[in-house]
C-alpha positions as CSV (number, residue, x, y, z in Angstrom):
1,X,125.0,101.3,177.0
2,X,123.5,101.1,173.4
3,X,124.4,103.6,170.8
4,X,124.1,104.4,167.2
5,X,125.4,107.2,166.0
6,X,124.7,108.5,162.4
7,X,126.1,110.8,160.1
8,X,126.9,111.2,156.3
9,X,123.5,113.3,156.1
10,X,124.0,117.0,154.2
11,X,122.9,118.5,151.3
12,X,122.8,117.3,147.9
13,X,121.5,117.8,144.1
14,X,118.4,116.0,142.8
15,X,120.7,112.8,141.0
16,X,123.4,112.9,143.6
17,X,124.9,110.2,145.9
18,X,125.5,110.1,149.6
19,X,126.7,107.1,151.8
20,X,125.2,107.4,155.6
21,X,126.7,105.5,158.1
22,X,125.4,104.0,161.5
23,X,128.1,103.5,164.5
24,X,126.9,100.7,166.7
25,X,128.1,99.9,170.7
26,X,127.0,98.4,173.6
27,X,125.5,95.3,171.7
28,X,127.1,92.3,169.8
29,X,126.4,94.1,166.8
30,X,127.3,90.8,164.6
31,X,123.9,89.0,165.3
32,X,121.5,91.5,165.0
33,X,119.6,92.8,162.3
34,X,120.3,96.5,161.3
35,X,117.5,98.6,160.0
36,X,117.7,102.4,158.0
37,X,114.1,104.2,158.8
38,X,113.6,108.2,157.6
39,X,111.1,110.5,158.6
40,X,110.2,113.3,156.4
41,X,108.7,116.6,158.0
42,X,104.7,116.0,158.4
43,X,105.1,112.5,157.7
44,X,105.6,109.2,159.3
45,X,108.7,107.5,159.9
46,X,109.4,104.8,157.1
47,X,111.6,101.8,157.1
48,X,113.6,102.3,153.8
49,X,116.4,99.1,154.3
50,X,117.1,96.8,156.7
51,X,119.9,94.1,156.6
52,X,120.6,90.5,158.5
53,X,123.1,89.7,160.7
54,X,125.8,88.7,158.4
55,X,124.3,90.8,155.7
56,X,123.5,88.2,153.2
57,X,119.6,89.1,152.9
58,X,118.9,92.9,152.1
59,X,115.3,94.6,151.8
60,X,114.3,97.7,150.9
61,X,111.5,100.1,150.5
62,X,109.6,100.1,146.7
63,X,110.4,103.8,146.5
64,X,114.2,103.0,146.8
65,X,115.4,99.8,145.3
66,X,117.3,100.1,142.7
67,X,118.9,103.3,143.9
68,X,119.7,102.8,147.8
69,X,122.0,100.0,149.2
70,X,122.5,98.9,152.9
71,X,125.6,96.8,154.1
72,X,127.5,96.4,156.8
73,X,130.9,95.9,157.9
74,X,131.0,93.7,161.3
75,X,134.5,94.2,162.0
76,X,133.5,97.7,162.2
77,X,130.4,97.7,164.0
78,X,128.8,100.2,161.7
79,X,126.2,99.5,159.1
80,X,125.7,101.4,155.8
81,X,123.4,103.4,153.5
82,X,124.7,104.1,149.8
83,X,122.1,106.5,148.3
84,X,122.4,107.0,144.4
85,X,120.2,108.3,141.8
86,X,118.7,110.9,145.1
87,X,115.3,112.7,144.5
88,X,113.8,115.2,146.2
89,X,111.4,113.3,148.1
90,X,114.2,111.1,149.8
91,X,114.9,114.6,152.3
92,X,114.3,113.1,155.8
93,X,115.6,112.5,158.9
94,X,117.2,109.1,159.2
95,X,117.5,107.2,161.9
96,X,119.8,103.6,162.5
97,X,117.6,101.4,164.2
98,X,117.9,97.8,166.1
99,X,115.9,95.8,167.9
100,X,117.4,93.8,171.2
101,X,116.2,92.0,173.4
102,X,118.4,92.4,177.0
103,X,117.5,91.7,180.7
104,X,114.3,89.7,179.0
105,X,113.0,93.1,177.5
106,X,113.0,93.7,174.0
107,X,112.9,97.4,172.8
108,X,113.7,99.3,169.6
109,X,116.7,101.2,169.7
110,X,117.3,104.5,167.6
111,X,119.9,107.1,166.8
112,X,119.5,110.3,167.0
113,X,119.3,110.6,163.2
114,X,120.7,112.8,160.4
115,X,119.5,114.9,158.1
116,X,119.4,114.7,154.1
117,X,118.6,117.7,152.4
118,X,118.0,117.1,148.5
119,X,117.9,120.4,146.4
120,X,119.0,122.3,143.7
């Protein structure tokens, strides 16, 4: 079945870096677009990245470019979120997402997510 599994979340100092990763299965994980959302507490959940296939086109939130990067390694199935420059209001959940369509049905498809906590 379809899984992503995140992790990389933990704590860090306003200014800090952290790299998240997304471990994808039970999909050709090649062809399909990857997406990093985050949901803060009270708030809804926001795309911040997502990435193509082959991970030539990137896109990113206004309130992170310049300091976040996506990318993804194929051979490993797992995609990638490099968070530099991190300020306070980038704590959230977040969540790996996909969108496939099987059996006719297309559906989102979500981790379970992992948390960033940015503090001094």
């Amino acid at each position: 079945q379809v899984q992503l599994v995140e992790s990389g979340g933990g704590l860090v100092q306003p200014g800090g870096s952290l790299r998240l990763s997304c471990a994808a299965s039970g999909f050709t994980f090649s062809i399909q677009f990857m997406r990093w959302y985050r949901q803060a507490p009270g708030k809804e959940r926001e795309l911040v990245a997502s990435i193509s296939s082959a991970g030539g086109s990137t896109n990113y939130a206004d309130s992170v470019k310049g300091r976040f990067t996506i990318s993804r390694d194929n051979a490993k199935n797992t995609v990638y979120l490099q968070m530099n420059s991190m300020k306070p209001e980038d704590a959230a959940v977040y969540y790996c997402n996909t969108f496939l369509i099987l059996s006719l049905r297309g559906q989102d498809y979500w981790g379970k997510g992992t948390l960033v906590t940015v503090s001094s």
